[in-house]
RONU-179498 format. One record per atom (N, C-alpha, C): residue number from 1; atom name; y, z, x. Coordinates in nm, 2 decimals. Layout:
! RONU-179498
SITE   num   atome        v        w        u
SITE   NUM      CA        Y        Z        X
...
END
This chain:
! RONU-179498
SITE   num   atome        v        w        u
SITE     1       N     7.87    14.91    13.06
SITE     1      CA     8.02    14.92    13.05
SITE     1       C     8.06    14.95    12.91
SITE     2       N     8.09    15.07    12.90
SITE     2      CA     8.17    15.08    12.75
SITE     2       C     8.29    15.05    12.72
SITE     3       N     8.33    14.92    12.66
SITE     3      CA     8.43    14.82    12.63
SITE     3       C     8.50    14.92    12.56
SITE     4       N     8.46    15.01    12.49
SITE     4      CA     8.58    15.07    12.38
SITE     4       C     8.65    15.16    12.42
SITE     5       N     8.56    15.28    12.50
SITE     5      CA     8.57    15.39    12.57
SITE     5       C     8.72    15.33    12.68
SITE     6       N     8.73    15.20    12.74
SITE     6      CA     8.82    15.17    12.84
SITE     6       C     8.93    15.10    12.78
SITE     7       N     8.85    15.02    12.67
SITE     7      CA     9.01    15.00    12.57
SITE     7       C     9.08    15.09    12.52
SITE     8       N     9.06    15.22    12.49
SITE     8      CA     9.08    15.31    12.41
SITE     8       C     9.16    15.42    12.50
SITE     9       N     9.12    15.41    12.59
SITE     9      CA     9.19    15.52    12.69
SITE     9       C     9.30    15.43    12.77
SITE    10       N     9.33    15.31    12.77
SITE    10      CA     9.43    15.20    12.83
SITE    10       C     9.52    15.22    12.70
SITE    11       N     9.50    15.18    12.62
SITE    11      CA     9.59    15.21    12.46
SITE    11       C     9.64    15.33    12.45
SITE    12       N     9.56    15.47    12.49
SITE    12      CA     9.64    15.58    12.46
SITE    12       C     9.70    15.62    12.61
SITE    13       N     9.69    15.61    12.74
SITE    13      CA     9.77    15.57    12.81
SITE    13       C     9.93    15.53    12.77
SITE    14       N     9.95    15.39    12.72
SITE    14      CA    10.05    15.35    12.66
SITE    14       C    10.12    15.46    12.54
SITE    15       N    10.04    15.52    12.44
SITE    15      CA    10.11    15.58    12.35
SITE    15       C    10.14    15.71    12.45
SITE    16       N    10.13    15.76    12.53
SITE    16      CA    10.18    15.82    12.60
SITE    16       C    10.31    15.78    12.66
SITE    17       N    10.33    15.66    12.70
SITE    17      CA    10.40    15.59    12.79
SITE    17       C    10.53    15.60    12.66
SITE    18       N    10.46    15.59    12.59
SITE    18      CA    10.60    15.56    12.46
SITE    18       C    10.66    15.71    12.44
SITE    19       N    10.62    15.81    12.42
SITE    19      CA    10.71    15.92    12.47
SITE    19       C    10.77    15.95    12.59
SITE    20       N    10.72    15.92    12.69
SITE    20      CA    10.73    15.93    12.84
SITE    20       C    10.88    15.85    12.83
SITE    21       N    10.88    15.74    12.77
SITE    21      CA    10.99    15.65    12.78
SITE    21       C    11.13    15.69    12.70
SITE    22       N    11.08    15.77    12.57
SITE    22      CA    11.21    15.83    12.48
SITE    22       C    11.24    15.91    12.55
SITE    23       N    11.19    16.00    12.64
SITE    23      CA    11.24    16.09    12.68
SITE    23       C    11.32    16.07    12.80
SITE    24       N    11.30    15.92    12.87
SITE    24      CA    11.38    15.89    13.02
SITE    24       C    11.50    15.81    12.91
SITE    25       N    11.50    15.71    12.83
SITE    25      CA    11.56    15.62    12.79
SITE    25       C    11.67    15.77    12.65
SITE    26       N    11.61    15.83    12.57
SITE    26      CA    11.69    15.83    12.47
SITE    26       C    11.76    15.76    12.39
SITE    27       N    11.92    15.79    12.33
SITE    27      CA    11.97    15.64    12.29
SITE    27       C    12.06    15.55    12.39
SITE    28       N    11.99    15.52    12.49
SITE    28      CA    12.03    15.44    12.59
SITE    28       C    11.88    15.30    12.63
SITE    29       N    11.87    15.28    12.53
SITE    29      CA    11.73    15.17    12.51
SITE    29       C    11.75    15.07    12.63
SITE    30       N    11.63    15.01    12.68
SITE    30      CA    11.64    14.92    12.75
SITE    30       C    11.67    15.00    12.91
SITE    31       N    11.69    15.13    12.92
SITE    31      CA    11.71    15.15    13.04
SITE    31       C    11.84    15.15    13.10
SITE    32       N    11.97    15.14    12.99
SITE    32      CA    12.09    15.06    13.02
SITE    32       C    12.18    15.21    13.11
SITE    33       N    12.11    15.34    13.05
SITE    33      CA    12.19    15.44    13.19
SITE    33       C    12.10    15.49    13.24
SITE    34       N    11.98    15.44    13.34
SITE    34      CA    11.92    15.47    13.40
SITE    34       C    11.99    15.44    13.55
SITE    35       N    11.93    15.50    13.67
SITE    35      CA    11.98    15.47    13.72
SITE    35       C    11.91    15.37    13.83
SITE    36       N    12.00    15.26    13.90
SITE    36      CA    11.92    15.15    13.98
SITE    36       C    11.99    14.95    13.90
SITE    37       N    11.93    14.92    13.98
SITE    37      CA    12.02    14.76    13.92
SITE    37       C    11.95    14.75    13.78
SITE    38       N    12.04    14.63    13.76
SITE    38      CA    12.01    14.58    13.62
SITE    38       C    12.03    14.39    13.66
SITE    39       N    11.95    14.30    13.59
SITE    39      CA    11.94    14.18    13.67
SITE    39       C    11.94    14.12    13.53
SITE    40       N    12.03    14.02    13.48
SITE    40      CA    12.05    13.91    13.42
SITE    40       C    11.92    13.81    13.37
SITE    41       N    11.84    13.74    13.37
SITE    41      CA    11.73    13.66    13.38
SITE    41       C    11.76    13.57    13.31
SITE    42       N    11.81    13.60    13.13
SITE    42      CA    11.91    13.50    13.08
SITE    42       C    11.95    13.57    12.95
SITE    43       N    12.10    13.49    12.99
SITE    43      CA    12.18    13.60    12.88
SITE    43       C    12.15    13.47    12.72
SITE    44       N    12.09    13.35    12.74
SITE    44      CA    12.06    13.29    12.61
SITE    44       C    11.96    13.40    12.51
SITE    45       N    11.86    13.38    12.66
SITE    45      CA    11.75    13.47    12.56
SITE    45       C    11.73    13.61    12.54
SITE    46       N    11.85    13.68    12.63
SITE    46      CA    11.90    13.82    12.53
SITE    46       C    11.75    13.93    12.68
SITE    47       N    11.77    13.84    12.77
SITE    47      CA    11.64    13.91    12.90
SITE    47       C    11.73    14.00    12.98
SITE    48       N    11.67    14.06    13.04
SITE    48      CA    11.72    14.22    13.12
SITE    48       C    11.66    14.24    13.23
SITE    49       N    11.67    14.21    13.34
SITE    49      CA    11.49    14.32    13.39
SITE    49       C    11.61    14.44    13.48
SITE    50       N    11.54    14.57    13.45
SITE    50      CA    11.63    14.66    13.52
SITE    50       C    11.50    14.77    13.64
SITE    51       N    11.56    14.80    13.73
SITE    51      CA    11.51    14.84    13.81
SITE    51       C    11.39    14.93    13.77
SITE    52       N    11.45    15.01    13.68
SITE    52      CA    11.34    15.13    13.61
SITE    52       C    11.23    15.04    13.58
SITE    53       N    11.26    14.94    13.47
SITE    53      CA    11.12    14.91    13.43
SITE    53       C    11.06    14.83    13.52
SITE    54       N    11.08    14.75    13.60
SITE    54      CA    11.04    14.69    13.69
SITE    54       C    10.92    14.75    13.78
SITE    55       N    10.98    14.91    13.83
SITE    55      CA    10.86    14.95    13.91
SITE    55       C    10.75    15.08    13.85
SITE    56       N    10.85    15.05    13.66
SITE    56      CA    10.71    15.14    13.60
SITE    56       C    10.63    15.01    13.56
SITE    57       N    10.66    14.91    13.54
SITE    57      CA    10.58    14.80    13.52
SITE    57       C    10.45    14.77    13.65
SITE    58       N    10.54    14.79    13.76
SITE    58      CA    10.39    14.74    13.86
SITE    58       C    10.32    14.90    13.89
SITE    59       N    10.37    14.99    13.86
SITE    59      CA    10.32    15.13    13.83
SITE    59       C    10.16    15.12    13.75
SITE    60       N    10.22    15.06    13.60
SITE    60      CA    10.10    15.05    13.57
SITE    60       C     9.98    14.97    13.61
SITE    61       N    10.04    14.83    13.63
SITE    61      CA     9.93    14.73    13.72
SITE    61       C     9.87    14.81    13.79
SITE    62       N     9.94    14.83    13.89
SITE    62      CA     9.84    14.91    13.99
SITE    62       C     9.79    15.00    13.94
SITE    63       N     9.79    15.09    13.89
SITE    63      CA     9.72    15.20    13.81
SITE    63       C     9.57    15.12    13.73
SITE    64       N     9.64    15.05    13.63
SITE    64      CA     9.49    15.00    13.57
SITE    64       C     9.44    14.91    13.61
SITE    65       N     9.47    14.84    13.73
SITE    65      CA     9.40    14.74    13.81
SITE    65       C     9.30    14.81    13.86
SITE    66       N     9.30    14.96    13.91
SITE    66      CA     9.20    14.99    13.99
SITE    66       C     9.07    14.98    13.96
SITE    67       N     9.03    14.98    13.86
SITE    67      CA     8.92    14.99    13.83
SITE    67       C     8.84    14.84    13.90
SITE    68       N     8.90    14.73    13.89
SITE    68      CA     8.87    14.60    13.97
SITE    68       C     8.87    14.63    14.09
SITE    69       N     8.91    14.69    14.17
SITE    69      CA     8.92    14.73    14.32
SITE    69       C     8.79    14.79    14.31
SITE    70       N     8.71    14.91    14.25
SITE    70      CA     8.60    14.96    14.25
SITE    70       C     8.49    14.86    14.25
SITE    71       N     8.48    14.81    14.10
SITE    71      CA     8.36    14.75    14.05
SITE    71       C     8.44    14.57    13.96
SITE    72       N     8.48    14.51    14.03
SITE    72      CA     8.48    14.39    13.97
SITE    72       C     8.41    14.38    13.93
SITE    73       N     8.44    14.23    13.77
SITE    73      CA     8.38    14.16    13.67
SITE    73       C     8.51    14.10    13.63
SITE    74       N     8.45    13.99    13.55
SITE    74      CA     8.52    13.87    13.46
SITE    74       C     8.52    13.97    13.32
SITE    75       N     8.45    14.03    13.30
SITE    75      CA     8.44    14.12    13.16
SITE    75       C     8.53    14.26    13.19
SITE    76       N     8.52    14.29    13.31
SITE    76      CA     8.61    14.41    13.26
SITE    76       C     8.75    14.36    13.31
SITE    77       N     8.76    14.24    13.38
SITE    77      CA     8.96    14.19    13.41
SITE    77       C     8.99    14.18    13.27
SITE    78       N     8.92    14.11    13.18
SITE    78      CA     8.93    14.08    13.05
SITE    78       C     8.96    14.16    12.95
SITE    79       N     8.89    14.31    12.96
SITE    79      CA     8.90    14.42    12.89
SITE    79       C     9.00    14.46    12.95
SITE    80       N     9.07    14.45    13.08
SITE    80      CA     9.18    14.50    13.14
SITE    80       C     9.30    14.47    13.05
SITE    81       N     9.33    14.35    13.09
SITE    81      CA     9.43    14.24    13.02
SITE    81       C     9.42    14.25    12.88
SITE    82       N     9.34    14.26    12.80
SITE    82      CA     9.35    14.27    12.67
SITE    82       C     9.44    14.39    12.62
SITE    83       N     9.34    14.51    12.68
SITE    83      CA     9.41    14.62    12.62
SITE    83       C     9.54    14.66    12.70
SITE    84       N     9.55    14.65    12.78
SITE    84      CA     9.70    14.65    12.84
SITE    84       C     9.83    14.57    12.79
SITE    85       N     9.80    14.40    12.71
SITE    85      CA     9.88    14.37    12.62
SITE    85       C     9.91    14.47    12.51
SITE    86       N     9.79    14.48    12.42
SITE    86      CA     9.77    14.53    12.29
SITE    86       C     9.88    14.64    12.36
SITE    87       N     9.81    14.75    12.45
SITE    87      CA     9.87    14.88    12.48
SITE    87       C    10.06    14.85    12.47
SITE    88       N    10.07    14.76    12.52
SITE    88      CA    10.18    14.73    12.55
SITE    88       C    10.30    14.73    12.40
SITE    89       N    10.27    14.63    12.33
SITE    89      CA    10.30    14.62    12.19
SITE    89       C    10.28    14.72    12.09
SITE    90       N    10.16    14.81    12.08
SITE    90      CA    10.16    14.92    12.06
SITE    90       C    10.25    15.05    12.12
SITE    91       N    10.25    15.05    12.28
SITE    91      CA    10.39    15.15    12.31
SITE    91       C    10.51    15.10    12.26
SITE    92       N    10.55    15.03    12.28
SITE    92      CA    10.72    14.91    12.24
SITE    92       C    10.77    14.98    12.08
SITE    93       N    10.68    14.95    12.03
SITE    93      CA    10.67    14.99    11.87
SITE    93       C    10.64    15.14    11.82
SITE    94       N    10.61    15.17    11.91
SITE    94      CA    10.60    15.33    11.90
SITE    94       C    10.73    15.44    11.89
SITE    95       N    10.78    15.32    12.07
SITE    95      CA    10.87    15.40    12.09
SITE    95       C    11.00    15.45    11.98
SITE    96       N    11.01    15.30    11.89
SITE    96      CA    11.12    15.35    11.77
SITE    96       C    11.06    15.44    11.74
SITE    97       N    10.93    15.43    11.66
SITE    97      CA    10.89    15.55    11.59
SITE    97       C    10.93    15.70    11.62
SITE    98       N    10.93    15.72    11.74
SITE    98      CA    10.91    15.86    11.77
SITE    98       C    11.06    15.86    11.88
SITE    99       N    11.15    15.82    11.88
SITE    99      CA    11.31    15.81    11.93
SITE    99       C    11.36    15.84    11.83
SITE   100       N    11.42    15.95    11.81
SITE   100      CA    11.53    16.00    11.72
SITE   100       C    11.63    15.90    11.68
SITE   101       N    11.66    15.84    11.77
SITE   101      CA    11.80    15.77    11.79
SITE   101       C    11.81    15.60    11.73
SITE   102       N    11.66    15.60    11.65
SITE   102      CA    11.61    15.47    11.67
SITE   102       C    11.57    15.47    11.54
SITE   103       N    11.41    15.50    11.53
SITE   103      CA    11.31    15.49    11.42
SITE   103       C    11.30    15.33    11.36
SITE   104       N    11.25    15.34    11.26
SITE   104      CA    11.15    15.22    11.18
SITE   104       C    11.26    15.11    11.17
SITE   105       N    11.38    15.18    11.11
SITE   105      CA    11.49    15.14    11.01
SITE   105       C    11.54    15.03    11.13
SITE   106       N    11.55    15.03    11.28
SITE   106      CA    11.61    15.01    11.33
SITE   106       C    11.51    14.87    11.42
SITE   107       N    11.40    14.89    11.38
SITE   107      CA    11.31    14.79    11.48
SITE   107       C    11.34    14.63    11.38
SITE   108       N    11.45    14.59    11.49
SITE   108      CA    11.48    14.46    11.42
SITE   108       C    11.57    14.36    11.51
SITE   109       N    11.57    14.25    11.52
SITE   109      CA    11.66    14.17    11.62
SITE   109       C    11.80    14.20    11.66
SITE   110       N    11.88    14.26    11.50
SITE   110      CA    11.98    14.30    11.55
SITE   110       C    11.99    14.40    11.59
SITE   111       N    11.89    14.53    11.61
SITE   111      CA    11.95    14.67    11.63
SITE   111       C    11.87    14.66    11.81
SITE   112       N    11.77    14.60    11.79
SITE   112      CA    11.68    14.58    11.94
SITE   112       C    11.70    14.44    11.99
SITE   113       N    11.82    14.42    12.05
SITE   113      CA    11.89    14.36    12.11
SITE   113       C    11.88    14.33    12.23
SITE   114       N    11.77    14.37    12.29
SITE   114      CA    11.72    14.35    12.42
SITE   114       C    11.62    14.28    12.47
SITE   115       N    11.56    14.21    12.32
SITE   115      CA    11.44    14.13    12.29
SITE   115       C    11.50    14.02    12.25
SITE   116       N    11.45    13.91    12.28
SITE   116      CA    11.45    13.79    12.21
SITE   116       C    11.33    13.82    12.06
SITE   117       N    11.38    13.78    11.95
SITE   117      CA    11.24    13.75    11.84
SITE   117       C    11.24    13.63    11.76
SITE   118       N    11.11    13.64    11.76
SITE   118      CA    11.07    13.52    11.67
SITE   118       C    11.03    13.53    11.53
SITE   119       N    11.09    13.44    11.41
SITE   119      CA    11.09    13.47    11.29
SITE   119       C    10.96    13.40    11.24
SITE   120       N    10.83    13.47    11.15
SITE   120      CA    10.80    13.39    11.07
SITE   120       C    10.79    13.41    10.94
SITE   121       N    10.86    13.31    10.84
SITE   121      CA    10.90    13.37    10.75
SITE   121       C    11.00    13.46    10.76
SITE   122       N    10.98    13.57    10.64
SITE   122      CA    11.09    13.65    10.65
SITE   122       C    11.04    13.82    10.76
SITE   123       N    10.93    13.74    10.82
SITE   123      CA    10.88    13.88    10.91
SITE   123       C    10.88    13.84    11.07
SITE   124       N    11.00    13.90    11.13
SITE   124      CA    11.01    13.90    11.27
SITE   124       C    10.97    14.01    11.38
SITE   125       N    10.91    13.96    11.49
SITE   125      CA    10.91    14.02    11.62
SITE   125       C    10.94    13.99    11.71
SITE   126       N    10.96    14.07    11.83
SITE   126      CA    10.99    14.07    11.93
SITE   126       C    10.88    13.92    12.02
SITE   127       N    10.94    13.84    12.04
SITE   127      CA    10.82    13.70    12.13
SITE   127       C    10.73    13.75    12.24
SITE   128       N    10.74    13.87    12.26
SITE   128      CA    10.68    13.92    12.36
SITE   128       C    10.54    13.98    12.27
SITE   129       N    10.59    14.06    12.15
SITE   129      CA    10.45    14.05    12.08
SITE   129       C    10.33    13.96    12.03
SITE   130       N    10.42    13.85    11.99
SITE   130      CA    10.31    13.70    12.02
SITE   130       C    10.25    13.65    12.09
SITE   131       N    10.35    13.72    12.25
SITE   131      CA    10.29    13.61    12.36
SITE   131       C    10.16    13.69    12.40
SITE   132       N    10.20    13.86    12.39
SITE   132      CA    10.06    13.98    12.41
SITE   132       C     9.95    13.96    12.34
SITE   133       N     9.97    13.94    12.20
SITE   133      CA     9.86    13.89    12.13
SITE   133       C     9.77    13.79    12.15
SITE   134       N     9.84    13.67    12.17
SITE   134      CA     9.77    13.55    12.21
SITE   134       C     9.67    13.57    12.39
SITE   135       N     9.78    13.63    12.47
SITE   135      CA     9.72    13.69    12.57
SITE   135       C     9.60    13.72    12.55
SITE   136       N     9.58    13.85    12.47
SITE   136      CA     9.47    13.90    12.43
SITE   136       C     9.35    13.88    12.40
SITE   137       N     9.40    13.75    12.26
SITE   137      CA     9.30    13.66    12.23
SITE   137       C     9.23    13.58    12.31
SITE   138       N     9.31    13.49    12.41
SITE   138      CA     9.22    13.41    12.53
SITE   138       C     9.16    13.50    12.60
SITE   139       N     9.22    13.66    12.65
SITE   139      CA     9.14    13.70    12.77
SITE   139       C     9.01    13.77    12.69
SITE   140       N     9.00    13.76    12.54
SITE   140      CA     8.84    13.81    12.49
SITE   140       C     8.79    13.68    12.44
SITE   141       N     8.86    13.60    12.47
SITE   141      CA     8.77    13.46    12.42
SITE   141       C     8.73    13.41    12.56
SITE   142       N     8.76    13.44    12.65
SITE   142      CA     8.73    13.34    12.78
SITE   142       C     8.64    13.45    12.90
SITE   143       N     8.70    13.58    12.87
SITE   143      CA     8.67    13.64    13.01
SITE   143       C     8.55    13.78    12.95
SITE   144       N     8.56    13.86    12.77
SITE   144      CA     8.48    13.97    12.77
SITE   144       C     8.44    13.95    12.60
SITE   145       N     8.39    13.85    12.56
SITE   145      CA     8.34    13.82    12.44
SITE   145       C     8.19    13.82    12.46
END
């Protein structure tokens, strides 16, 4: 199994996904004039879930799950999950990059308002990048190390 070859094409997948996404989203982030519901989850922690992402989200599952439907392993669910976080936090971060409407200047709690973040020090992210990370970490410490 070439672990890299499947990480690497799951990751660029995503940086794909991140233009795929400026071009549905523009400056309307978060999906807010797409069209389809939009669902509250909690207005404390600044959560959204809107229909769009909802079924590009099980889009991907199912997409990069298949390879488990083929040929299961504990080592490749592991390589699955990893790079599909990573991928993940990687497209997110992208997408300012390469959104006109957005860029570098703007990746921050107050302009990405659609994210809860967590501060450490004086360097914050989105909690969803910690929680991916750490994801990651256990699923190559437990399932493809």
């Amino acid at each position: 199994m070439n672990t890299l070859l499947i990480f690497s094409w799951i990751v660029l997948a995503f940086i794909v996904m991140a233009f795929l996404e400026k071009t549905i989203e523009g400056p309307n982030s978060w999906g807010r004039k797409t069209y389809g519901w939009r669902y509250i989850v909690s207005k404390k922690l600044r959560l959204t879930l809107t229909e769009y992402h909802l079924f590009f989200w099980i889009f991907l599952i199912l997409l990069f799950s298949l390879p488990l439907i083929i040929n299961y392993s504990n080592k490749l669910l592991g390589i699955l999950i990893s790079a599909f976080c990573i991928g993940f936090i990687i497209e997110d971060f992208l997408y300012f990059i390469v959104n006109p409407y957005f860029g570098i200047k703007k990746f921050n709690k107050k302009q990405d308002n659609w994210y809860p973040w967590i501060g450490l020090g004086k360097f914050q992210i989105p909690v969803s990048y910690l929680i991916g990370i750490i994801i990651t970490i256990l699923s190559w410490y437990f399932l493809w190390r």
